[in-house]
Each structure stands twice: as structure tokens, then as C-alpha cells.
C-alpha positions in Angstrom: -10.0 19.9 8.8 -9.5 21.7 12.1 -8.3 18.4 13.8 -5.1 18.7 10.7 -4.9 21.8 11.7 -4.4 20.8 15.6 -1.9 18.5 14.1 0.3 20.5 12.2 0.4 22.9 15.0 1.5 20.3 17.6 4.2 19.0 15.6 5.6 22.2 14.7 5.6 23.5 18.0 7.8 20.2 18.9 10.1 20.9 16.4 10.3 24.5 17.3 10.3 24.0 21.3 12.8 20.6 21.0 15.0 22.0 18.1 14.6 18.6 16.5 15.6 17.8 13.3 13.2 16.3 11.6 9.8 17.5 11.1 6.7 15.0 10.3 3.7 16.4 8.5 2.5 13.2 6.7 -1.7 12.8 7.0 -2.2 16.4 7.7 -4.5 16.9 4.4 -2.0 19.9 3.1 -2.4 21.0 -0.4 0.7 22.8 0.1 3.4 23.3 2.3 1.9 26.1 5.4 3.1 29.8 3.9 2.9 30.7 7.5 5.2 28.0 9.2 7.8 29.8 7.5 7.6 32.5 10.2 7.0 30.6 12.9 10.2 27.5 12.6 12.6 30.8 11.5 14.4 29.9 14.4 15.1 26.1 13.8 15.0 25.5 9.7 18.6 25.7 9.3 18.6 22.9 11.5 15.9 20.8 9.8 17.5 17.9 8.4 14.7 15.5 7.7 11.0 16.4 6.5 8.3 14.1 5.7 5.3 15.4 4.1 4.0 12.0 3.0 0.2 11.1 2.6 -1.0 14.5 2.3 -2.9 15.9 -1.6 0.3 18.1 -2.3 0.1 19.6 -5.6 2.9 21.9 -5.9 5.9 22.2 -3.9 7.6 26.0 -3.8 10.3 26.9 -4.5 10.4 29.2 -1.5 10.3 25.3 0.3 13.6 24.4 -1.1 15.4 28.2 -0.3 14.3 27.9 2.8 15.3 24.2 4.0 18.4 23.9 1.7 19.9 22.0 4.6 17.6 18.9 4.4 19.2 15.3 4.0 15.7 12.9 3.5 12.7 14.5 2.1 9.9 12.3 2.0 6.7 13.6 -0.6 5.3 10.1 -1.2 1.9 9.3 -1.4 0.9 13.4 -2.9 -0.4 14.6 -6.3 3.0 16.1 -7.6 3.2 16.1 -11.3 7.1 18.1 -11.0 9.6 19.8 -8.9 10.7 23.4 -9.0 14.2 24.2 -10.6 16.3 25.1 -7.5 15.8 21.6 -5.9 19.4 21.3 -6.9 19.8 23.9 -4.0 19.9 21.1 -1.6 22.9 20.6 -1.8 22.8 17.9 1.4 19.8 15.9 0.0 20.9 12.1 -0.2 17.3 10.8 -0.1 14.4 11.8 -2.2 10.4 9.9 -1.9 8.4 11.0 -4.9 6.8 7.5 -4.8 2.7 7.5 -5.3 2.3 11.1 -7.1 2.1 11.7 -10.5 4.7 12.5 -12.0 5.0 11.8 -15.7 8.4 12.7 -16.6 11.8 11.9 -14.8 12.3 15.2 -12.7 15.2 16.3 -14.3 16.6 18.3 -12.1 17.1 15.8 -9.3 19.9 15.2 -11.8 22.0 19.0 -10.4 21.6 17.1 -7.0 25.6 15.8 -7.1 24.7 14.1 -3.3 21.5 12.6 -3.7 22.1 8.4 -3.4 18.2 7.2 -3.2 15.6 8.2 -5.6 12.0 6.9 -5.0 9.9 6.9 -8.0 8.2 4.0 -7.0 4.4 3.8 -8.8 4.4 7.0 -10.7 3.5 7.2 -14.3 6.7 7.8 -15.8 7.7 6.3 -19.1 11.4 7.8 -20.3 14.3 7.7 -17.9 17.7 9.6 -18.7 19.8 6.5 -18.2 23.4 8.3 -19.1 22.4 11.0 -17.3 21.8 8.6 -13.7 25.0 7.1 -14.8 27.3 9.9 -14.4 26.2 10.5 -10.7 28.9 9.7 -8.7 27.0 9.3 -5.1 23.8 7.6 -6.6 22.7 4.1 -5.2 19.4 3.3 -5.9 16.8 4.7 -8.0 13.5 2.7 -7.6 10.9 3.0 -10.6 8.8 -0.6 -9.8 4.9 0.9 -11.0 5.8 2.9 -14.1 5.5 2.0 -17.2 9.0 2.4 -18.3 10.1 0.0 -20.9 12.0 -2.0 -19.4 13.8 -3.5 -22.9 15.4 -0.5 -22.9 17.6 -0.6 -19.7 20.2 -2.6 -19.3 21.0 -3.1 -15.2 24.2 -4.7 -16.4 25.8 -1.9 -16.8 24.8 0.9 -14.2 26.8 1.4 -10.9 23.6 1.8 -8.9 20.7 0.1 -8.0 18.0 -0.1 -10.4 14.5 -1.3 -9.6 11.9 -1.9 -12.1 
């Protein structure tokens, strides 16, 4: 635990001391994002473009996350234990990239769908069964939505006629 701790704290202080832009958290063993890194990247969120949070046991994601970082182009959760997403997501209003892949989700997060940028959504290995097909449709800057490892039926969609990527 304290060597995650050690880790977090070096990589945040890069971020903070190099102003980068994307900040790397993945195998830190978080259950949540750090209230108290809040405070101390004040300084250099608006710039934070990029976070990866991947490999961690995530539960919940705030929604003081997603006020905070509204900014963020690629946010990377895979590989957590996130069963949803909290409603003002679709305050990212920069987000193109999404990985929810390995968490446990059971429904389609629906309100991905009130992100009008977002091109690649990750659902890879999830447990989801319904997807809102017309819904995915009517996104004008979505590319790909992966769902390969969930048992979706796949009778049901039709790649033929969707002007993205589908992959089941």
C-alpha cells in the first residue's frame, strides 16, 4: 500500500512540476479517485487532457472528477469495478475517447450518449446485454464502439447499417 502511495505521489508531482497533460495512475490500487489531489494539481487540471486510471479496483467515479477535468480528451478506466458513470459525464464536452473495458458494467452508460464528441467507446468484456442502437446512430462524431465480451445478442444488430464501427 504505501509503495502506491509513493507512486501516485511521484506521478502527480510530475504532472504538477512539468505541466503535462496527461496524468497516469493505472496500478496504483485506488478505490477511488484521491479527494486530496484535487488540491494539490489546482494549478494544472485545466490543462489535463489525458487521464488513465486503468488497472486499479475503482468502484465509483465522482462526479466532482468530471467538474473538475471537463477538459479531458482520452479517459482510460479499463480494467476497474465500475458498474456506472455519474450524470454530468456529458460535461466533457472534449472527450473523444472513453475505456470502460474490463469493469462491470451491466447496462450501456447512457449518458455517454449527451457526449456529442466522443468517437471511441471501449466496452470491451463487460457484462452488458442491451445496446441503444438508434440512439449510437444519431452521433455524428462516433467511430467505433467496441462490445467483443458481452453478452449482447448479436441477432439483433445489424453492422450494415451503422456509420461507425461496431465490434462484437
Amino acid at each position: 500500500m504505501a509503495e502506491a502511495v509513493a507512486r501516485v505521489a511521484r506521478k502527480v508531482n510530475e504532472v504538477v512540476e512539468k505541466k503535462e497533460k496527461h496524468l497516469d495512475l493505472s496500478k496504483c490500487a485506488l478505490t477511488s479517485f484521491p479527494v486530496g489531489l484535487y488540491v494539490v494539481m489546482a494549478d494544472v487540471t485545466q490543462d489535463i487532457q489525458s487521464i488513465t486510471l486503468a488497472n486499479n479496483e475503482i468502484k465509483t467515479m465522482t462526479s466532482k472528477f468530471f467538474s473538475i477535468f471537463t477538459q479531458l480528451v482520452e479517459l482510460n478506466l479499463e480494467g476497474n469495478v465500475l458498474k456506472n458513470l455519474p450524470d454530468n459525464i456529458s460535461s466533457l464536452t472534449s472527450l473523444t475517447s472513453i475505456n470502460l473495458s474490463k469493469n462491470k458494467f451491466q447496462d450501456f452508460p447512457i449518458k455517454l450518449l449527451d457526449v456529442s464528441t466522443i468517437e471511441c467507446i471501449n466496452l470491451e468484456d463487460n457484462e452488458i446485454k442491451d445496446v441503444p442502437v438508434e440512439k449510437l446512430c444519431s452521433m455524428s462524431c462516433l467511430k467505433t464502439v467496441n462490445l467483443k465480451g458481452n453478452p449482447v445478442n448479436k441477432d439483433l444488430l445489424d453492422n450494415s447499417e451503422f456509420k461507425f464501427e461496431l465490434i462484437i
